[in-house]
C-alpha positions in Angstrom: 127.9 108.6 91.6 126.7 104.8 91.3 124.4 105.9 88.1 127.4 107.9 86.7 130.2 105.1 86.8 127.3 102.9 85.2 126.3 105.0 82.1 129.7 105.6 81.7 130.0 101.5 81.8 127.4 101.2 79.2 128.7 104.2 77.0 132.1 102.3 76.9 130.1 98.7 76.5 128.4 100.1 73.3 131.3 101.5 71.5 133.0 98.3 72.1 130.3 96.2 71.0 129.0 99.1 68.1 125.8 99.1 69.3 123.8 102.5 68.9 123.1 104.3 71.9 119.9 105.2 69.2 116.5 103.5 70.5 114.9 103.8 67.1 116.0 104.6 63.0 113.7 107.9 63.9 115.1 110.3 65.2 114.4 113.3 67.3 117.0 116.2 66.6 117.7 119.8 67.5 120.5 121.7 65.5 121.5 124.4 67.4 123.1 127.3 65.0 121.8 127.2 61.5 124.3 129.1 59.5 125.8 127.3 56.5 127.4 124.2 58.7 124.6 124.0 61.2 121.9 124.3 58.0 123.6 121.4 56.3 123.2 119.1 58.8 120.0 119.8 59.3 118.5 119.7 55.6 120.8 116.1 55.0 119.0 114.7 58.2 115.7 115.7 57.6 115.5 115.0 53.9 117.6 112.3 53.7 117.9 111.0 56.9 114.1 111.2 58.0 114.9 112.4 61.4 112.3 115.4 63.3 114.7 118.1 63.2 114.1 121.5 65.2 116.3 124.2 63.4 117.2 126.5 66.2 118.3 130.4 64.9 119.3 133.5 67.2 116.5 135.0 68.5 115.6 138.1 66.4 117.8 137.7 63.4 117.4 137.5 59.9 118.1 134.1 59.9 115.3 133.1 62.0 113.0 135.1 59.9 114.2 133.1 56.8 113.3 129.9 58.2 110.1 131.0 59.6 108.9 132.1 56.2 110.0 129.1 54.5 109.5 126.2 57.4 112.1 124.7 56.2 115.9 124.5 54.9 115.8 125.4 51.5 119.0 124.9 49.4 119.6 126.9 46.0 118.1 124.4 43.4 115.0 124.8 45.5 114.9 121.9 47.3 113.2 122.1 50.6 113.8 120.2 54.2 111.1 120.3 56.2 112.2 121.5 59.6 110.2 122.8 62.8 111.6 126.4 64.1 112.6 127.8 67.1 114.3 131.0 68.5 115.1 128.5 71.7 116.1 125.4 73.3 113.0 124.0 74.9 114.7 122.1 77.6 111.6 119.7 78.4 111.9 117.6 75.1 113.9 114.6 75.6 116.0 115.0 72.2 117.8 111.9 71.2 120.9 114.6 69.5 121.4 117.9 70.1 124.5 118.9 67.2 125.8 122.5 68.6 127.2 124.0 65.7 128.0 127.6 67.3 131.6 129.1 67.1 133.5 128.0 70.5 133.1 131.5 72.2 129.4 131.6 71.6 128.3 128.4 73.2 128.5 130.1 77.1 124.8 131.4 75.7 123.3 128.0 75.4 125.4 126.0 77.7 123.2 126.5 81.0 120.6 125.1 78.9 122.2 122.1 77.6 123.2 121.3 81.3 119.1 121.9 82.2 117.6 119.9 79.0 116.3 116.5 78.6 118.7 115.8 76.0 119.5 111.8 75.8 123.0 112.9 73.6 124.2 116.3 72.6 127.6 116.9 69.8 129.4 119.9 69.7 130.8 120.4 65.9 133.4 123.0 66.2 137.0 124.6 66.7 137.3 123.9 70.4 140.8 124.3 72.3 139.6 123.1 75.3 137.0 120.7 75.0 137.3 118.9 78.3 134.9 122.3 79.5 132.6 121.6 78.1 133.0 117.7 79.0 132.8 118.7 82.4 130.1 121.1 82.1 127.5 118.3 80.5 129.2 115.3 81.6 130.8 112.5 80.1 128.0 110.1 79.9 126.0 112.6 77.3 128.1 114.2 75.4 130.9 114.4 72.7 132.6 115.8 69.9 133.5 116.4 66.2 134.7 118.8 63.2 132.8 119.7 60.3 133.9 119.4 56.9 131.6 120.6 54.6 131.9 123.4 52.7 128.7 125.6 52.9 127.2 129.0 53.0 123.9 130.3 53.4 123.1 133.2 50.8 120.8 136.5 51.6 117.8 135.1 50.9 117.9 132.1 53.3 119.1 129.4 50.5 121.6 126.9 51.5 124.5 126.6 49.7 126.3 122.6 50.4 128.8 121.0 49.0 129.3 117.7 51.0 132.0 115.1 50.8 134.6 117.3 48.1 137.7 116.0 47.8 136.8 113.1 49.8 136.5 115.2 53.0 134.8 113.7 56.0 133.4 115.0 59.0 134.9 113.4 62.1 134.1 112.9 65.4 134.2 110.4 68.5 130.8 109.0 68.8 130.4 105.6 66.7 126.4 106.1 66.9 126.7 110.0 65.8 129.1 108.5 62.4 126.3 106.5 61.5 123.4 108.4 61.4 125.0 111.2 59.7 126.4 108.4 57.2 123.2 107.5 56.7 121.6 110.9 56.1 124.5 111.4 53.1 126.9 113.5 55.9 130.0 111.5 55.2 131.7 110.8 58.5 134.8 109.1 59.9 135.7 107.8 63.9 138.0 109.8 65.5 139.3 108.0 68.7 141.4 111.2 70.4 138.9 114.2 68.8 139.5 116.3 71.8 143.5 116.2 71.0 142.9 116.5 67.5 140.4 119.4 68.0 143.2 121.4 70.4 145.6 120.7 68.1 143.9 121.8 64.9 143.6 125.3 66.4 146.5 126.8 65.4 145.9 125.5 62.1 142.0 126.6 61.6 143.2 130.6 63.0 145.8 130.6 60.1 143.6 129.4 57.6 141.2 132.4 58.7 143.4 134.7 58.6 145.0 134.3 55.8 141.6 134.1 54.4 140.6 137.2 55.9 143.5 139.0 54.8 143.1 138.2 51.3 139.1 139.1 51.1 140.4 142.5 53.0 142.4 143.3 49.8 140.3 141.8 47.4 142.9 139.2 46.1 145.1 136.4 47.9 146.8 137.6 50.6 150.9 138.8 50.8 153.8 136.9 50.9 154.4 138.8 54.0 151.1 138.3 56.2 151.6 134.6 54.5 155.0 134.3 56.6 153.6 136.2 59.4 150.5 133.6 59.6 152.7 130.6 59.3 155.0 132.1 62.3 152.1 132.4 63.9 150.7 128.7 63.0 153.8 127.1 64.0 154.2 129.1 67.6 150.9 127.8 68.5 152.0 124.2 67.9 155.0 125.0 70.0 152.7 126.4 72.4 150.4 123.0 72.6 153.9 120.8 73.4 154.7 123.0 75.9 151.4 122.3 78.0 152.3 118.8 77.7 150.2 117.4 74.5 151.6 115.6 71.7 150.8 117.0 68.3 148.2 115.3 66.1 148.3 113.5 64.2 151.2 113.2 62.8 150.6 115.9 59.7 150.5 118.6 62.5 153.7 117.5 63.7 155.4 117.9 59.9 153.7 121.3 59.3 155.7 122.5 62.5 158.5 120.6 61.6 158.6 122.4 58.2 160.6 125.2 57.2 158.3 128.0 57.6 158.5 129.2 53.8 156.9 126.0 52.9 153.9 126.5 55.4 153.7 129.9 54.1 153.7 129.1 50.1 150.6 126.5 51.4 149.0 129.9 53.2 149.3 131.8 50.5 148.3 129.7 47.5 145.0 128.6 49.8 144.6 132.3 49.7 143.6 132.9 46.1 141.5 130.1 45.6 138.5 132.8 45.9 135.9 129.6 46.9 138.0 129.1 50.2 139.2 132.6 50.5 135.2 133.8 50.9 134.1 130.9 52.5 137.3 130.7 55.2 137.0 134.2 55.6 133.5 134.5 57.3 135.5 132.9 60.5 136.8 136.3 61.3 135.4 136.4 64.7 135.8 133.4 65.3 139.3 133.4 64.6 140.1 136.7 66.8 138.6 134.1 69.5 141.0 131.1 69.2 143.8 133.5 68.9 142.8 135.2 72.0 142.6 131.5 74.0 145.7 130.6 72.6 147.5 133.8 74.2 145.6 133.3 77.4 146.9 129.4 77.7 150.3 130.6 77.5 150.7 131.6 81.2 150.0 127.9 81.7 153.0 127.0 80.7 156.6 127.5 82.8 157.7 130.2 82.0 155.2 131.2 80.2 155.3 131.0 76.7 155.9 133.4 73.9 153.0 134.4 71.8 154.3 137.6 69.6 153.8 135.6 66.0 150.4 133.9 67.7 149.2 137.5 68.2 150.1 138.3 64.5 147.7 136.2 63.6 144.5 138.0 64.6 143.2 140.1 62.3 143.0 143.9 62.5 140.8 144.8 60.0 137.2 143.5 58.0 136.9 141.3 55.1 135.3 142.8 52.2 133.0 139.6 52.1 
């Protein structure tokens, strides 16, 4: 308990002081999931960043095939990032970052062996309702959290497809010494003080962005004005959802998207919709939006009484994207 409340100490010292919890401009990283996010990350850190990075893949799938026969990330101009591979986490390396860039209901494969490794830091980057599990599970004095935004895809011959920083978009998380090091390695990034509010509350939000997405790709266009309104329904009923277990929405644009009239959030649904980049890219998060649906109906017993979910439900999808 005594070396607990002390790293603790020291992890609050550093971010007060800025101080990288780092011991070197070298670094030693594992990138666990290397589909289009996971793949960026790991080709900016490597090439750019100069870090050892160990691209990690699903054992037995194509996409650990690809980057065995390349032994590296290799984007679509041909550029090449030399990685090392592995189908697993080998648990004896002390990594200084571990980035876990799974979907939330796949990390229950790899999380008994974050708990066992050596790791000196590990990030999870991804749609997470309840984050504080996985705090728990790995402890406060190791871990922490961010979004993603990049916009990325990896095609069917293993080549990386990145945009980084459009629009101005940042990736943000709540680690100072994580925001530099992917700054450095061309990943813009931004400090994020409350990420674990901001991750549960951008739930609702990612689900109807996927599923408008999805419903669009399934009929080969944007999606209807109907499954728009339906979506937004369901957007806005998950916010309500969040207040009602006691959190504040944020920030503040949540709040104004549930404050809205729900034709507006829809009209924002569906023109998002037939912008085909997004539409294909948002629409790969099919299973991943089934899965925050599905916690968002189980967290409504939590509440008292328990709250509604009907237009939450709406928002799973029923059928495949034509992707």
């Amino acid at each position: 308990m005594i070396e607990i409340c002390a790293s603790l100490f020291d992890h609050r010292l550093m971010m007060i002081q800025g101080i990288s919890r780092f011991p070197s401009s070298k670094l030693r990283i594992a990138v666990i999931g290397v589909g289009g996010i996971g793949s960026t990350f790991a080709f900016q850190l490597a090439r750019q960043g100069g870090h050892e990075v160990t691209a990690i893949a699903r054992p037995g799938s194509g996409r650990l095939q690809q980057l065995r026969r390349d032994n590296a990330i290799v984007d679509i101009k041909g550029q090449r990032a030399g990685v090392l591979v592995a189908e697993t986490l080998d648990e004896t390396i002390p990594f200084d970052l571990i980035l876990v860039t799974l979907q939330a209901q796949q990390v229950d494969k790899v999380l008994a062996s974050l708990q066992r490794s050596r790791a000196r830091w590990i990030q999870f980057m991804f749609n997470n309702f309840e984050p504080e599990g996985l705090r728990n599970a790995i402890g406060e004095d190791r871990c922490s959290f961010g979004m993603p935004f990049v916009q990325a895809s990896v095609d069917g011959d293993g080549k990386l497809n990145a945009k980084i920083g459009a629009a101005g978009q940042k990736s943000k998380m709540n680690d100072r010494s994580c925001v530099e090091v992917f700054n450095a390695a061309g990943l813009p990034a931004a400090f994020e003080p409350d990420m674990l509010l901001w991750l549960r509350c951008h739930v609702p939000l990612g689900a109807a962005f996927e599923s408008v997405c999805v419903a669009g790709m399934r009929r080969g266009g944007g999606a209807t004005w109907g499954e728009s309104i339906a979506i937004a329904r369901g957007m806005q009923e998950g916010f309500r959802l969040i207040q009602l277990m006691g959190y504040t929405l944020y920030p503040a644009g949540k709040a104004r998207l549930n404050a809205s009239p729900v034709w507006i959030v829809a009209a924002m649904l569906w023109g998002m919709s037939r912008v085909p980049s997004f539409r294909k890219l948002l629409a790969t998060g099919v299973n991943e939006c089934r899965a925050l649906v599905d916690v968002l109906v189980a967290s409504a017993s939590r509440t008292n009484p328990p709250a509604s979910t009907n237009h939450i439900q709406a928002m799973r999808p029923l059928g495949e994207p034509r992707l």
